[in-house]
DORORO-12640 format. One line per 5 residues: their letters; for each residue x, y, z of C-alpha. Coordinates in pm, 1 decimal, decimal comma. Layout:
residues N
A> X Y Z | ...
END
This chain:
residues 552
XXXXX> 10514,1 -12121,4 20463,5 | 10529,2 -12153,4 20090,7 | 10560,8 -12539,7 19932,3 | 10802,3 -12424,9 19670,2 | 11006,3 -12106,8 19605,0
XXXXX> 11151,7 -12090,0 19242,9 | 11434,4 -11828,4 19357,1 | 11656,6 -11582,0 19150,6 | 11565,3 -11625,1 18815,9 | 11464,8 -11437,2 18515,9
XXXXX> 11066,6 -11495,3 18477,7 | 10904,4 -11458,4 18175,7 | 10580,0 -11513,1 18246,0 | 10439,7 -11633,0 17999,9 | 10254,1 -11290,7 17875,2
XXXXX> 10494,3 -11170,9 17596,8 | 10582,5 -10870,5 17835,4 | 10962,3 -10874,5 17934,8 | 11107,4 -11105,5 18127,5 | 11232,0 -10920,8 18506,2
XXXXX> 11433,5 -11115,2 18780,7 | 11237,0 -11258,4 19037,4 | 11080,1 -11553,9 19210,5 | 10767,7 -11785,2 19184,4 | 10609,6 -11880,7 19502,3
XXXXX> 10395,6 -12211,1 19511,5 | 10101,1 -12341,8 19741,7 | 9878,8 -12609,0 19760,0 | 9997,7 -12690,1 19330,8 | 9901,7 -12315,4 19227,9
XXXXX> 10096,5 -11972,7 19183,3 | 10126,0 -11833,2 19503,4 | 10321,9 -11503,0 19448,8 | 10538,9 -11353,5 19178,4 | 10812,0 -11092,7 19230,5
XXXXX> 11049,2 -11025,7 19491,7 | 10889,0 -11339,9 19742,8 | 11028,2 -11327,0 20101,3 | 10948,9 -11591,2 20340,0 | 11038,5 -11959,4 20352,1
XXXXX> 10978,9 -12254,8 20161,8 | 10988,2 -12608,7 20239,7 | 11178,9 -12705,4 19884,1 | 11409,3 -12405,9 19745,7 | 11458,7 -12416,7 19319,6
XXXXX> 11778,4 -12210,9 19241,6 | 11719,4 -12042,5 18916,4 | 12000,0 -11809,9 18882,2 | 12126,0 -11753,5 18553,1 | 11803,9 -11935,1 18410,1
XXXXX> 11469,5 -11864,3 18276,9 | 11128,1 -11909,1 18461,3 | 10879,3 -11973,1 18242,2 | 10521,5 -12157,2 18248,4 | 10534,9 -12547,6 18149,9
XXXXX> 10481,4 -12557,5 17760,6 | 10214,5 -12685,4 17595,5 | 10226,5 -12943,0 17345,5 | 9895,7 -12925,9 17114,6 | 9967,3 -13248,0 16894,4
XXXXX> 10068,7 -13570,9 17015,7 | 9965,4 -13934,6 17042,4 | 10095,6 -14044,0 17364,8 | 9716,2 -14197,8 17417,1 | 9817,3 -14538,8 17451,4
XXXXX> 10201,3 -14444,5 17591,9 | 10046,4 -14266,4 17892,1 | 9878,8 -14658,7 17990,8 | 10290,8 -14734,9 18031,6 | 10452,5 -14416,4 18094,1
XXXXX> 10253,7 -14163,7 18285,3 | 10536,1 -13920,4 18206,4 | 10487,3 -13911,3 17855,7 | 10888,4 -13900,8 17773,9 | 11018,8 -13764,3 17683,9
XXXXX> 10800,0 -13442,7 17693,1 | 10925,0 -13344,5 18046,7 | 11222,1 -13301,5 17965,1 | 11178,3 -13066,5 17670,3 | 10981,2 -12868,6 17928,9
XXXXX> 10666,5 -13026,7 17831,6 | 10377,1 -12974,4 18094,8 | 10057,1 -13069,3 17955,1 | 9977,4 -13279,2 17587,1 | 9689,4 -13308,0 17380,0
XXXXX> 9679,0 -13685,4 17278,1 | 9384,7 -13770,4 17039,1 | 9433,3 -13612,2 16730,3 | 9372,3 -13727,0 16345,7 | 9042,7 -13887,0 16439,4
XXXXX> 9228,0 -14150,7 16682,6 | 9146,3 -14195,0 17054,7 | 9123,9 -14513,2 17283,9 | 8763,0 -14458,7 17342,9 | 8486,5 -14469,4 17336,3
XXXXX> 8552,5 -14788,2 17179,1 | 8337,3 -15135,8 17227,8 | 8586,4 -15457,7 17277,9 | 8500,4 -15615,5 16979,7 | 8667,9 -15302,1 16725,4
XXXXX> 8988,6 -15256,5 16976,2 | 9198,0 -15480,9 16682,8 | 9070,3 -15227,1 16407,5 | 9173,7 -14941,7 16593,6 | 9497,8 -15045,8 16723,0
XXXXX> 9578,8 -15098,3 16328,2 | 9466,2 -14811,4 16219,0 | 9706,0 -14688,5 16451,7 | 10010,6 -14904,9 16345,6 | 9952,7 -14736,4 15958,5
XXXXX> 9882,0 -14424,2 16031,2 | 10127,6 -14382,7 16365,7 | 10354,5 -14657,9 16307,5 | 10298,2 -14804,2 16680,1 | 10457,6 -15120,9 16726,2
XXXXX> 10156,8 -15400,9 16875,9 | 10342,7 -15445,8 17180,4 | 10272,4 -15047,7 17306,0 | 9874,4 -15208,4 17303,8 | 9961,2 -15575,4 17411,2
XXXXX> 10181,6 -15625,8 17699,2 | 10207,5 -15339,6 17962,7 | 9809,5 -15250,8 18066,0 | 9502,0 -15413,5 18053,0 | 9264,9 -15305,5 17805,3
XXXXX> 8946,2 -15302,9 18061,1 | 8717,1 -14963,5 17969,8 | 8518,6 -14886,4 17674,7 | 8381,7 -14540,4 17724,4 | 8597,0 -14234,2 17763,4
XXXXX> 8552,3 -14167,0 18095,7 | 8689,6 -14528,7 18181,6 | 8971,2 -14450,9 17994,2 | 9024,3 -14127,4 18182,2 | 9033,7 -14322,9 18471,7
XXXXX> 9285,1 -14581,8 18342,9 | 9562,0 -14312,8 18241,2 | 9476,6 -14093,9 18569,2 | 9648,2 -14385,0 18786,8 | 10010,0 -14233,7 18704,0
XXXXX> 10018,9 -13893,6 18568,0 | 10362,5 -13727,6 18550,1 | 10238,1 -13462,9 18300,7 | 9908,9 -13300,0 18248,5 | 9669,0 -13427,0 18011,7
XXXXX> 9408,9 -13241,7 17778,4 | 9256,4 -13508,3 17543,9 | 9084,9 -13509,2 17240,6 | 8821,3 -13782,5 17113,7 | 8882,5 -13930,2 16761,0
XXXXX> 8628,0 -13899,6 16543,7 | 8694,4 -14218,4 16367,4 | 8617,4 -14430,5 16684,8 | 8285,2 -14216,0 16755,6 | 8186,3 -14354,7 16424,7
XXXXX> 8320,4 -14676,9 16470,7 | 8111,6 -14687,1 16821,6 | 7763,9 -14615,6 16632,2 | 7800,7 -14756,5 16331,7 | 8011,0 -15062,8 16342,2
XXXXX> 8198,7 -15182,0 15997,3 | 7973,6 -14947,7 15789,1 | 8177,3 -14656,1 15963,4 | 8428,3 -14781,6 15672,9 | 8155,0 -14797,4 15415,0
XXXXX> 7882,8 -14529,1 15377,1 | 7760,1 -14193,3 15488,2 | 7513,4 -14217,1 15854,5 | 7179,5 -14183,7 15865,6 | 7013,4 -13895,0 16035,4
XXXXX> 6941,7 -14147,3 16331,3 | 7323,5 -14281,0 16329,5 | 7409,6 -13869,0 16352,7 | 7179,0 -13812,3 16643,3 | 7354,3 -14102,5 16807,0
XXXXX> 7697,2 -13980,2 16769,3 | 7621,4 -13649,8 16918,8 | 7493,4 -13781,4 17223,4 | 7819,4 -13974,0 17255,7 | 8036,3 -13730,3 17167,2
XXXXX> 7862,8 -13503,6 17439,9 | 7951,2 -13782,5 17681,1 | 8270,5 -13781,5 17575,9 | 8296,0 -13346,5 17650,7 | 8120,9 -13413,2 17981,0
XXXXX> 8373,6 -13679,9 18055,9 | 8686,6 -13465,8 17992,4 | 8732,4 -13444,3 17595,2 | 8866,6 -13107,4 17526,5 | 8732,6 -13158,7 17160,6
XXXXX> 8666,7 -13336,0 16849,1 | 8950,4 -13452,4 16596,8 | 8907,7 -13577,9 16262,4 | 9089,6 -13636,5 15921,4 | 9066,9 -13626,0 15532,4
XXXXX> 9378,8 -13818,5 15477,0 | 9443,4 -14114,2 15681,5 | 9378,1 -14479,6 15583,5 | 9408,0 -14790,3 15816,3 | 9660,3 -15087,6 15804,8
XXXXX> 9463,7 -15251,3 15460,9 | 9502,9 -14904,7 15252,9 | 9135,1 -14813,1 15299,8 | 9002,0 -14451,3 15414,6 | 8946,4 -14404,9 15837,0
XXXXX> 8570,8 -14386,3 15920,5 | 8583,7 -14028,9 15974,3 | 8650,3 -13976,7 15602,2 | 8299,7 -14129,6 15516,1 | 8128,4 -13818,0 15715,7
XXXXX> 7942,2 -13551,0 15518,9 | 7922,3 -13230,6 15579,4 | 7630,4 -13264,8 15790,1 | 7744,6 -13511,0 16036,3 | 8066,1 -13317,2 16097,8
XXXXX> 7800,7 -12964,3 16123,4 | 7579,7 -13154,7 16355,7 | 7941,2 -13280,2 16598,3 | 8009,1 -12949,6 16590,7 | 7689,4 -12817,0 16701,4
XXXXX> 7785,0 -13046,4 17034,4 | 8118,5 -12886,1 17062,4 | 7945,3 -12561,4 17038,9 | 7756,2 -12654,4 17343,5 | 8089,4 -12685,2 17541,0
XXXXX> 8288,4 -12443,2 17369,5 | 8521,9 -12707,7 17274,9 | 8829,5 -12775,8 16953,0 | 8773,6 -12905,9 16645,0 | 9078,5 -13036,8 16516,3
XXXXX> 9168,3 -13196,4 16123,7 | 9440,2 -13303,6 15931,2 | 9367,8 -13175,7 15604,7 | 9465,2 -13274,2 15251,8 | 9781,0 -13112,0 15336,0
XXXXX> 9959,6 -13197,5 15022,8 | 9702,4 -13011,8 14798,4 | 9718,4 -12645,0 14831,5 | 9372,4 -12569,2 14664,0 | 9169,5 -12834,6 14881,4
XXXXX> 9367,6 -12700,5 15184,0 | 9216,7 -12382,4 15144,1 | 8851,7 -12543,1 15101,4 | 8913,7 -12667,3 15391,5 | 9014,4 -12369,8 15624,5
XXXXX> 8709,8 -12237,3 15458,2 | 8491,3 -12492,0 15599,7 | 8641,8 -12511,6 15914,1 | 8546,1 -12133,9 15952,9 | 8221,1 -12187,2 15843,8
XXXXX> 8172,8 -12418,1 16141,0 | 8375,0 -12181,2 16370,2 | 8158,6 -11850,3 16267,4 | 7827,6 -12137,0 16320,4 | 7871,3 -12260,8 16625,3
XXXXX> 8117,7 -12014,1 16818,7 | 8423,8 -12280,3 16856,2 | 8760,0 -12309,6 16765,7 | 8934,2 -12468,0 16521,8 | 9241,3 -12588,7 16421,7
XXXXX> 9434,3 -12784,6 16160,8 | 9764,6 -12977,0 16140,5 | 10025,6 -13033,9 15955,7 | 10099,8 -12678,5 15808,8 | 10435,6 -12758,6 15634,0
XXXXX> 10637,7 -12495,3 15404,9 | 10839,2 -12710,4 15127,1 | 11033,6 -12623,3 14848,8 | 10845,1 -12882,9 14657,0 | 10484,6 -12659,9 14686,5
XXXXX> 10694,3 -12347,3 14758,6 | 10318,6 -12111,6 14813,0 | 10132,0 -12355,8 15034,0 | 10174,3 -12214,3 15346,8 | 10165,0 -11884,8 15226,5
XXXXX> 9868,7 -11932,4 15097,6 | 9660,8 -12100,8 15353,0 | 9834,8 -11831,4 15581,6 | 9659,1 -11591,1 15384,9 | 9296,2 -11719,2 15366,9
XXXXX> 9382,2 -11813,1 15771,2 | 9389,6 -11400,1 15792,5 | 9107,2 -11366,6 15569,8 | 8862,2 -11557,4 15765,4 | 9005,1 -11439,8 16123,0
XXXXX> 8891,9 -11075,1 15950,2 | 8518,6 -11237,6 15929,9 | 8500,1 -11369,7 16296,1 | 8609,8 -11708,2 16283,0 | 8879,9 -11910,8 16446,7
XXXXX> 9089,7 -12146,0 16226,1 | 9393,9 -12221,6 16391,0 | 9716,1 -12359,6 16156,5 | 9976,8 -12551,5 16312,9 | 10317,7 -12560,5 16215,4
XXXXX> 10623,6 -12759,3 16353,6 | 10937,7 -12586,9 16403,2 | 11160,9 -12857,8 16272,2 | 11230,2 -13098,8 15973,3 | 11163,8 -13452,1 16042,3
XXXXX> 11419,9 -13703,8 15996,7 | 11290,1 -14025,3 15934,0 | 11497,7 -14342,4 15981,3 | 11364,3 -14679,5 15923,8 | 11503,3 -15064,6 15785,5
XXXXX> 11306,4 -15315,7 15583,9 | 11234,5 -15469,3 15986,0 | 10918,7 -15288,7 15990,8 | 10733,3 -15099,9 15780,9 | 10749,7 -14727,5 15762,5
XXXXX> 10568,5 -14374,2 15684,5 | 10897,1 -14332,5 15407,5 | 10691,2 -14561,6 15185,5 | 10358,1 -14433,8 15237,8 | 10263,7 -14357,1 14858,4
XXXXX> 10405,1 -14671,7 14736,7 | 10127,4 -14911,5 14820,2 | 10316,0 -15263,8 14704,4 | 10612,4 -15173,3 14971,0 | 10364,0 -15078,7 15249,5
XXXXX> 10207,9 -15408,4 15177,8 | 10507,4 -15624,0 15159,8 | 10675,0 -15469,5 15495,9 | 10326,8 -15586,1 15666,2 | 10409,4 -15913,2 15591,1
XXXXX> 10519,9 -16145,5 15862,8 | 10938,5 -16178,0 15863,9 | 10915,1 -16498,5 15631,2 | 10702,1 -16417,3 15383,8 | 10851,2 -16052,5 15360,6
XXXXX> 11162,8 -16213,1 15318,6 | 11063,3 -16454,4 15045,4 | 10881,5 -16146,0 14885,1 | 11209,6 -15973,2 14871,6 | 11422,5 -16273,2 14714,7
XXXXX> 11195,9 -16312,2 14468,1 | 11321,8 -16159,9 14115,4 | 10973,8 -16078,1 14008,4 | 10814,4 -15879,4 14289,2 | 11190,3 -15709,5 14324,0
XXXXX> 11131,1 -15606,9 13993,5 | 10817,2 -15465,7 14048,3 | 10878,9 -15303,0 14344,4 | 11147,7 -15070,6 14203,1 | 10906,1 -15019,7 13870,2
XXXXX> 10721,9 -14871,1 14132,1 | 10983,9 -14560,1 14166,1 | 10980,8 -14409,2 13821,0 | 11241,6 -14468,6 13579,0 | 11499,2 -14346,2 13739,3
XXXXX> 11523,7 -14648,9 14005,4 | 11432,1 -14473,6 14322,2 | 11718,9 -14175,0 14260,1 | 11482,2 -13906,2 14326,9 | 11301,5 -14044,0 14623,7
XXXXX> 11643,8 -14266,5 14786,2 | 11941,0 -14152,1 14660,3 | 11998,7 -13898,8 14879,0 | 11912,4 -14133,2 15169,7 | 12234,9 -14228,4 15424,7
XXXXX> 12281,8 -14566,5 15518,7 | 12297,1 -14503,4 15906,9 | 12394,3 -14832,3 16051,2 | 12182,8 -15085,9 16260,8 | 12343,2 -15399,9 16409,0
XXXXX> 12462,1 -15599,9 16066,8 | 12550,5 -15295,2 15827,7 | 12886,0 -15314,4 15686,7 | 13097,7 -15009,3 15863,4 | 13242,7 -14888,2 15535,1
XXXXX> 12907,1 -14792,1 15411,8 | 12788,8 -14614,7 15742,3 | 12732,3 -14222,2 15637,4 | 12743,2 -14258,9 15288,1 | 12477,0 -14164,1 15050,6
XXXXX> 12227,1 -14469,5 14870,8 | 12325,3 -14318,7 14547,1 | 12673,8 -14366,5 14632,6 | 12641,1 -14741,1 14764,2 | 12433,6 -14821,9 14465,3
XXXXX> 12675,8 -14666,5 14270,5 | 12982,6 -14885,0 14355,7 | 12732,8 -15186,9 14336,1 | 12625,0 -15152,6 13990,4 | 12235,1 -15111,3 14091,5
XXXXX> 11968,0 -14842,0 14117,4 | 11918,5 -14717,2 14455,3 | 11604,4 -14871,1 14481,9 | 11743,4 -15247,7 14412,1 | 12057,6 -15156,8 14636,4
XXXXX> 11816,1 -15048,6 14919,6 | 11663,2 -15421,7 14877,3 | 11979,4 -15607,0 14852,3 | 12218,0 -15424,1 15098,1 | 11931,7 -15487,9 15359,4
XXXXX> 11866,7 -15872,7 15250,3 | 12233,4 -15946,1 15263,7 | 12248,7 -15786,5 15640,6 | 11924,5 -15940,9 15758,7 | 11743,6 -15664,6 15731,5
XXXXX> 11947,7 -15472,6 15969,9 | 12034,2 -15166,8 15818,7 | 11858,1 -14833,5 15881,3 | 11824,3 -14574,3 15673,1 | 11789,7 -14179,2 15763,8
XXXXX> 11567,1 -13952,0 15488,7 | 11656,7 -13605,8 15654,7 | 11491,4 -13332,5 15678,8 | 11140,6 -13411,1 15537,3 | 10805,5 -13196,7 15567,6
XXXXX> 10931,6 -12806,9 15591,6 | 11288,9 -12783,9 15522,4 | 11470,3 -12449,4 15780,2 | 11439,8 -12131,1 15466,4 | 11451,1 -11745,8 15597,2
XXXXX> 11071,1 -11790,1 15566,9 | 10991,1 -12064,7 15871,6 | 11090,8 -11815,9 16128,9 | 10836,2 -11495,0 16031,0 | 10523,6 -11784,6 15979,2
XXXXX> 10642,1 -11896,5 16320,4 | 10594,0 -11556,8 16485,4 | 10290,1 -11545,7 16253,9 | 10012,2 -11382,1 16533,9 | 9764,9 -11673,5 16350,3
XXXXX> 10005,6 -11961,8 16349,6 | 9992,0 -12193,9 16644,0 | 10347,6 -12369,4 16684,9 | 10263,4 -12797,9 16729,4 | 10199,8 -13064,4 16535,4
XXXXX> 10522,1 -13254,0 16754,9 | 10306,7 -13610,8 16700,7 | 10453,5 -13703,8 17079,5 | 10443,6 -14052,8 17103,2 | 10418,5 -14135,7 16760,7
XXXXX> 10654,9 -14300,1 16502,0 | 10841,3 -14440,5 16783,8 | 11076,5 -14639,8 16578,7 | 11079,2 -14479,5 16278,3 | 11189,5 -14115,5 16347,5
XXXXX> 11195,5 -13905,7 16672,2 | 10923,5 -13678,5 16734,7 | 11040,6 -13450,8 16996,7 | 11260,1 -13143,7 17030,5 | 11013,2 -12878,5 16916,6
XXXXX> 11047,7 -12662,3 17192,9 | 11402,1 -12658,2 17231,2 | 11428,2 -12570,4 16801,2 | 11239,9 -12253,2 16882,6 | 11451,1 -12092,3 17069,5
XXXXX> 11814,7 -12239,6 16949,1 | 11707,0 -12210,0 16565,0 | 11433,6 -11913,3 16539,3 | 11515,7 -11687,3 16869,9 | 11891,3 -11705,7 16903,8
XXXXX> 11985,3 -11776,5 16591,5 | 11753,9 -11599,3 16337,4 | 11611,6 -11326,5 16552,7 | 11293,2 -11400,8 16399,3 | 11133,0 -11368,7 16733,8
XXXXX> 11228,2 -11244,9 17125,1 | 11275,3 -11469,6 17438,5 | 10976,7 -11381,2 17601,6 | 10727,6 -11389,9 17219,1 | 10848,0 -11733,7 17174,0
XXXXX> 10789,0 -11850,7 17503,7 | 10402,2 -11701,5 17523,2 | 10340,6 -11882,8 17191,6 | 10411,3 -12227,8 17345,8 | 10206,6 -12124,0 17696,8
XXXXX> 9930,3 -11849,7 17711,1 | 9891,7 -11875,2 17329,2 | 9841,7 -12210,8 17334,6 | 9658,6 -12202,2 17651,9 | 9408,2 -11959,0 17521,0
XXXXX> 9346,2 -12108,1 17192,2 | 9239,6 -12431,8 17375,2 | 9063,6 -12267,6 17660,8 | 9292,6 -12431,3 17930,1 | 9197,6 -12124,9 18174,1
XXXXX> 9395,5 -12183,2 18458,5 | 9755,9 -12301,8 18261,6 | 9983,9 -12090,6 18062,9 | 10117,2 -11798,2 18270,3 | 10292,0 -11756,3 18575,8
XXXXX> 10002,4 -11578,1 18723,3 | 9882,1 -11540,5 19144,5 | 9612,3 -11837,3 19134,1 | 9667,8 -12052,4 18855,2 | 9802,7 -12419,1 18827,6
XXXXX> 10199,6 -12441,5 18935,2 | 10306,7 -12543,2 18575,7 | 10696,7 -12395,5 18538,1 | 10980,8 -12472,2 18343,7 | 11375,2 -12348,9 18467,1
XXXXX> 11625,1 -12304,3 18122,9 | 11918,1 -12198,7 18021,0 | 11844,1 -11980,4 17718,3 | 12196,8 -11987,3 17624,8 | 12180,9 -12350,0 17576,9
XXXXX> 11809,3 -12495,2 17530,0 | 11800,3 -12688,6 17187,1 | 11727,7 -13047,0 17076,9 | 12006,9 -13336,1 17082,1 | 12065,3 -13608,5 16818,0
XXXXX> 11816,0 -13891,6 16821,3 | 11954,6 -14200,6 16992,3 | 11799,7 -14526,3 17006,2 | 11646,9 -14618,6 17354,5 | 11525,2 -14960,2 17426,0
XXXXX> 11270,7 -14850,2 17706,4 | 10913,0 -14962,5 17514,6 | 10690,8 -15243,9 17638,9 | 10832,0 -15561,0 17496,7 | 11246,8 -15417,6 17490,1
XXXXX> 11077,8 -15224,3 17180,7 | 11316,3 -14960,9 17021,8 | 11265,5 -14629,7 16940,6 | 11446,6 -14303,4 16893,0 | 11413,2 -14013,8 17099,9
XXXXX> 11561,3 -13666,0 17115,5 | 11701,0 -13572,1 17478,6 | 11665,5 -13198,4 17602,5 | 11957,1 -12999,6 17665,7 | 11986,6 -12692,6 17862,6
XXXXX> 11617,0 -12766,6 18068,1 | 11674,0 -12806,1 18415,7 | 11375,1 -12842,8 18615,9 | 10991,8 -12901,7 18548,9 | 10752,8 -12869,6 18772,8
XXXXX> 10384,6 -13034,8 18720,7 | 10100,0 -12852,2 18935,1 | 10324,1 -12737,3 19193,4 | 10586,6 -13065,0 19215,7 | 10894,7 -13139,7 19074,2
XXXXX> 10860,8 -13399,9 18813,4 | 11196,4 -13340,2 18619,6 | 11530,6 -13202,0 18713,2 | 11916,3 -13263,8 18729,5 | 11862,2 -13507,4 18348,8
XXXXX> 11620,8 -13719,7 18558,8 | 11233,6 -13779,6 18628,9 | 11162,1 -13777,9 18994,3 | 10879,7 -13985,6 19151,6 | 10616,2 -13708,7 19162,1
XXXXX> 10229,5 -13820,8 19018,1 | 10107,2 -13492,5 19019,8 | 9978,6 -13489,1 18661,7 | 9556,0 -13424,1 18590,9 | 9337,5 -13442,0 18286,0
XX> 9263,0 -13061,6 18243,0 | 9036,3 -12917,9 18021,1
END
């Protein structure tokens, strides 16, 4: 007798072959059978009228610390979501020593705009080496976990404070390989790192003080393990984007591994970017190496109040430092004419117009109702001000209660997102799961492929889009047994409605340690998930199940 039979459905396995009607047989949390299963079952899926499909893979998220609190990682189930990479842009919660916990947690708050109490009041904070923290999130897996280890905290680990301050000594390299190959043996599927980030006082991340060498020698380790190397580049900089896939395939062709990097975004405002880096991406892939570009399938809306501080204002240093102010003195900041002054000398000329106007006052709990859905430019407008002054007083005469939503940021939805997405050499992710919590949702990836680029635009079929978020994705990260609904392999399988999968609207949800808010985009048209062989999602709900691992 079979645990599980996922009956009458259309399965699309996952292979980029055409989907066939069918049924998925489960034992013992793998793929028993595929095709036309007889025999019984002690749990019966229905899947008529819906798609079978391997659980997706999500390749770029920070649910690290989220997964301490919520070993579901929502609300990735639900988009049909089986298995994360948490760690990216040189970030991880270990190895880390006690004593540098506060300087990580900050960096972060900046860079992932994590509110303290996801790190203060729902775990204890009792490992320091990676495997410990393995152990801590493996108490209450929902959802299957491949994790990467920052490079930022490696440094942090050897070096202390001068992580922040200098290059390492040969020594200080040796040290961090044999910690980063603790790390691999542990259950680190790779290495990230970044050129762009800074912590919560403006200054550059540790891994941004590594030479060449140190990140050559690292990668040398992940060589030995045939593990990722993952970066955020100097995405906004086309030219030094391109140095960098270059040295990423340097490393690649070096030390046999593969690489990717993340955010690949395609904006009118640097119109040949990704074409570009697409194109040196095919260049090097014709020498042998493996460089790997990411790309989200969505815009990001970003909605935020003067409450907290926010990504929207990370190039305007005098804002980011004022909104990190405790409530009173960010309040006197604001009300005084001086600072004010400066602060919206900081936009340009033009008072903020280019960068706010076309911001739309949302609402929040104190925002006067005949304002809600208009434009800044049109409040500031009938006020008299710039947008930049009405953004200040509108929010100061509300109590700071009144969010704003800057839509559609990074890549904006052209004719030319859909053919990079079927790209061969363009991995879809970059979701940041479990980031920007209260600042803008950052989930409904999956369910944008197929409502925007396969049923809308064409740009792809059913079955291509669904191998690039499973056996692509699978592959490229060497997660051997996930990825394909395949006799033997790990019982990962999502049931849709192809008709209907797609992303809802954001709402706020109130369901973060400490009644912490945050938006979130709901599913629509998945209908069950199952995690290595148990139902972890289905009928809108999560179910009890813990059958999540750490895979690598």
């Amino acid at each position: 007798m079979f645990d599980v039979i996922v009956r009458g459905g259309t399965v699309v396995d996952g292979s980029g072959a055409p989907g066939f009607q069918g049924d998925v047989a489960i034992k013992d949390g793998k793929i028993a059978a595929v095709g036309q299963v007889s025999g019984e079952a002690r749990q019966i899926v229905d899947a008529t009228g819906r798609v079978v499909a391997p659980g997706f893979i999500d390749p770029h998220t920070h649910f690290d610390v989220q997964l301490l609190w919520d070993g579901a990682a929502r609300p990735a189930l639900e988009h049909g979501v089986t298995c994360v990479v948490p760690g990216n842009c040189s970030l991880s919660l270990a190895p880390l020593k006690a004593h540098d916990r506060r300087a990580v947690v900050g960096m972060f708050q900046q860079i992932e705009e994590m509110p303290p109490e996801a790190f203060t009041t729902a775990f204890e904070w009792t490992w320091e080496d990676f495997a410990g923290y393995r152990a801590a999130i493996e108490k209450s897996l929902s959802i299957n976990v491949a994790p990467l280890v920052g490079h930022s905290v490696i440094r942090l680990w050897v070096m202390g404070s001068a992580a922040q301050e200098r290059a390492a000594t040969p020594d200080e390299i040796a040290k961090m390989q044999d910690l980063l190959r603790e790390c691999l043996e542990a259950g680190a599927v790779g290495l990230s790192t970044s050129f762009v980030d800074v912590d919560e006082n403006g200054r550059p991340v540790p891994s941004r003080f590594a030479q060449f060498e140190e990140l050559d020698a690292l990668s040398a380790v992940l060589g030995e393990f045939g593990r990722m190397l993952q970066c955020v580049p100097e995405f906004y900089a086309t030219d030094i984007t391109i140095a960098r896939i270059d040295q990423l395939a340097e490393l690649s062709l070096k030390h046999n591994i593969p690489t990717t990097f993340s955010p690949l975004f395609d904006t009118s405002a640097v119109p040949d970017n990704a074409p570009r880096a697409i194109k040196r991406v095919e260049e090097q892939f014709a020498r042998g190496a493996r460089v790997w570009p990411q790309m989200q399938t969505r815009p990001i809306d970003i909605s935020f109040s003067l409450l907290r501080p926010s990504l929207f204002f990370a190039r305007l240093p005098r804002w980011v430092r004022i909104l990190r102010q405790p409530l009173e003195q960010r309040l006197a900041a604001l009300r005084d004419p001086d600072t004010v002054g400066k602060m919206v000398a900081d936009l340009g000329p033009d008072g903020g117009e280019a960068m706010m106007g076309r911001l739309v006052v949302r609402g929040g709990d104190a925002a006067p109702a005949e304002i809600v859905g208009k434009t800044l430019s049109e409040v500031a407008k009938a006020r008299g001000e710039v947008p930049a002054l009405a953004l200040i007083n509108l929010s100061l005469e509300n109590g700071l209660d009144v969010a704003f939503l800057s839509a559609s940021q990074g890549h904006q939805l052209t004719d030319r997102i859909g053919p990079m997405l079927a790209h061969p050499l363009v991995h879809i992710g970059a979701s940041d799961g479990g980031a920007h919590l209260s600042s803008f949702s950052t989930y409904g990836d999956t369910g944008y492929l197929f409502s925007e680029f396969v049923r809308t635009a064409g740009a792809m079929s059913l079955e291509k889009a669904v191998a690039k978020i499973t056996s692509e994705t699978a592959d490229i990260w060497g997660l051997k047994d996930r990825g394909r609904l395949q006799p033997g392999l790990a019982a990962d399988i999502v049931v849709f409605d192809a008709d209907t999968i797609d992303r809802c609207e954001e709402v706020p949800a109130f369901d973060m340690p400490g009644d912490g808010m945050r938006y979130v985009r709901a599913a629509r048209g998945v209908d069950t998930v199952l995690v290595n062989g148990e139902v972890a999602y289905t009928g809108g709900a999560y179910t009890e199940a813990k059958s999540g691992v750490v895979c690598v």
